[in-house]
Phi, psi and omega in degrees: 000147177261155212271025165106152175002279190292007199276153179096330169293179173206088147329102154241126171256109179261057161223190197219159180057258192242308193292320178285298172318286164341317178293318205262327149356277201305316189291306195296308219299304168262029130120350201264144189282123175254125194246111194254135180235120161234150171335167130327344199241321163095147158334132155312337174272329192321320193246314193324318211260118178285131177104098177210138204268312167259124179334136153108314198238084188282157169303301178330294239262291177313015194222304202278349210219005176268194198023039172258180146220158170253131181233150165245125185235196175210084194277353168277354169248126189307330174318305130354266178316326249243293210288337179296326172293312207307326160250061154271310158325306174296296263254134176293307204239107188268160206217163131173136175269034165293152162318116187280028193241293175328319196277343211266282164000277188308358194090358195242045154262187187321261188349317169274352179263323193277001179267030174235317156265076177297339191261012166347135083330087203228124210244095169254124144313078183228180182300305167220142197316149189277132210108319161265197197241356169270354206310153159057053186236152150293142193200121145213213216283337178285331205292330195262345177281305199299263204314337218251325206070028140335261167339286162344289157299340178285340166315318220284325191266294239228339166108348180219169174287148166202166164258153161305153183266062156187142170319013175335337152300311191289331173281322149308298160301299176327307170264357101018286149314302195289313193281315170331313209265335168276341168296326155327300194293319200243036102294260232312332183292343182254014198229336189083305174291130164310207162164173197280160156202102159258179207295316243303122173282327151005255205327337215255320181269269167047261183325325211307284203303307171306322180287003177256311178241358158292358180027237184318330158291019255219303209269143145258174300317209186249155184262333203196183188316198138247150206098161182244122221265309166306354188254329194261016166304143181302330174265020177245097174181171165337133185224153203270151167249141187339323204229356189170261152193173195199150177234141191251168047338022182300136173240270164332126181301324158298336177299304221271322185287299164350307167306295197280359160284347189251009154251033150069014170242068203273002154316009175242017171276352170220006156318088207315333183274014190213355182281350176245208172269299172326286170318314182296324194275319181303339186228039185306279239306301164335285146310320166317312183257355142320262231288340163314288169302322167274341187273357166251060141256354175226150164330127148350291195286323200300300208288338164285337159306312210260344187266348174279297196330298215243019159038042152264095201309107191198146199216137175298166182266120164247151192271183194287346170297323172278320182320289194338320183244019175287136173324297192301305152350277196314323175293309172268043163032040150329288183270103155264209170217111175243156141317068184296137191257022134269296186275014175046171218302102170271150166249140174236168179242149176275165155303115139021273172244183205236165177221140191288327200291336193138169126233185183314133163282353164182132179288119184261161201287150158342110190273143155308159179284131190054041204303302191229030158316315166276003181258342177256011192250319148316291172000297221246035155105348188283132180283171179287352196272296193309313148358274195303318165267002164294307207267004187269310191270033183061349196303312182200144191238100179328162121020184202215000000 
């Protein structure tokens, strides 16, 4: 079996906290080896992030970080820097969120790297797009929920600006990234040659949001608001039950006449705001409180019985303590347990999706900060005299 898609790439990530790790994840995640290069200091989620058993190996960080290995360099000492081209130099892909005016400095934007690696991938993470008048301001993910209209919308639903309560940015643009870099992957294969490729979390979340919500603003002039009026109802959301809550999804004028025969209204199958598709959307608000009002007449569990029964799209609500413990999770072995050999017994999550062809044949754990500096610093030719005195001058710093 192959040990997935990507085996045979070769990955160095130079990036840090969540939207750049979430990338070369997704890439390690499908086979390809990834080599995490961090500072002396280590990623920032190693500590930012609450929940931990030993410094340095926060859960994020163990989540966001498995199936790398780590080398720690100091790249501000040339020796450091030195060992960072030379594997680049090895490397299908270069990753990285740094600011590309740091990197340019240092010697590692595209240009200076592809005359040694022409078949280079070199992929920059950045806040906002090159061309524009934000190009090289720091960015992370509320700064990209603000600008972007994230937060917006929930002003629009909820009365005030807010964030989503997850890196939804950082996370989105990650992977985003990841597939880019594989579209990347496959021209090269018919062209031979690498290329730059950015990023932009700005731009890419934008896109998220206008596409969803510029609606009526499609037209010039404009025919109408902006927004999707069903997304920005205050009632589009989990909605309460006799014990607790549930999301409903009836669409299809069957789903929906379906519904409304099991909260026992079936007169609203021809109720001019409810016979279509059109109408139902054009009167969401409406609709939102018919489906408001009939589901707390019954129990949870009655109303998933009775809606699998009449095939009406609806799933109970869980809190984040239940994902941990969903059945259906559970059944396609979602959540496993590995053995970390720091952090002792952990729970993990597998990829997602699967390939008939194969996948990673096994995962490996989250790296200590600089867990295998010396074994890829052997990798790439350094004698043991050369080891030593790197690791003697800081140039690059071994394991824990």
């Amino acid at each position: 079996m192959s040990g997935g898609p990507l085996e045979g790439i070769r990955v160095i990530d130079q990036t840090t906290v969540v939207v750049g790790p979430i990338c070369s994840r997704t890439l390690a995640d499908y086979g390809a080896d990834v080599i995490k290069v961090e500072a002396p200091s280590g990623d920032l989620l190693r500590t930012m992030a609450k929940g931990s058993r030993n410094p340095g190996m926060s859960g994020k960080f163990l989540n966001f970080n498995r199936n790398k290995r780590s080398i720690c360099l100091d790249i501000k000492k040339k020796a450091g820097l030195d060992v960072l081209k030379k594997l680049i130099s090895t490397a299908d892909v270069f990753v990285s969120n740094v600011r590309p005016q740091g990197l340019a400095r240092a010697g590692l934007a595209y240009e200076d790297l592809a005359k040694d690696n022409p078949k280079l991938i070199y992929c920059s993470i950045v806040g906002f797009g090159k061309g524009g008048r934000y190009y090289n301001r720091p960015a992370y993910d509320p700064i990209i929920q603000s600008v972007s209209g994230v937060a917006a919308t929930l002003h629009r639903a909820t009365g005030e600006p807010r964030f989503v309560p997850m890196v939804m940015t950082d996370h989105t643009t990650g992977l985003i990234a990841a597939q880019v870099i594989g579209f990347a992957l496959y021209r090269r294969e018919k062209t031979g040659v690498g290329e730059a490729i950015e990023v932009p979390m700005f731009e890419n979340m934008a896109s998220f949001v206008t596409s969803e919500h510029m609606g009526a603003w499609t037209f010039d002039p404009p025919v109408g608001p902006t927004g999707d009026g069903r997304l920005l109802s205050p009632y589009y959301r989990p909605l309460a039950t006799k014990d607790g809550f549930i999301t409903v999804g009836p669409n299809t004028n069957d789903q929906a006449f379906a519904f409304f025969d099991a909260i026992g209204r079936p007169e609203l199958k021809t109720d001019p705001r409810f016979d279509t598709a059109a109408n139902r959307t054009s009167n969401a608000e409406a609709y939102f409180v018919v489906r408001k009002e009939g589901l707390l007449k019954k129990t949870t569990n009655e109303w998933l019985k009775i809606f699998e029964e009449k095939d009406v799209p609806a799933q109970r609500y869980n809190t984040i303590e239940d994902v941990l413990d969903d059945p259906h999770l559970n059944e396609v072995n979602f959540f496993g347990s590995e053995d970390h050999p720091s952090e002792g017994k952990i729970k993990r999550t597998r990829p997602a999706n699967t390939f008939s062809g194969g996948g990673r044949i096994s995962q490996s754990h989250a790296p200590r900060l600089g867990e295998n500096t010396l074994s890829i610093l052997g990798e790439l030719g350094y004698s043991e005299a050369e080891i030593k005195e790197m690791v003697e001058t800081g140039s690059a710093n071994q394991g824990n």
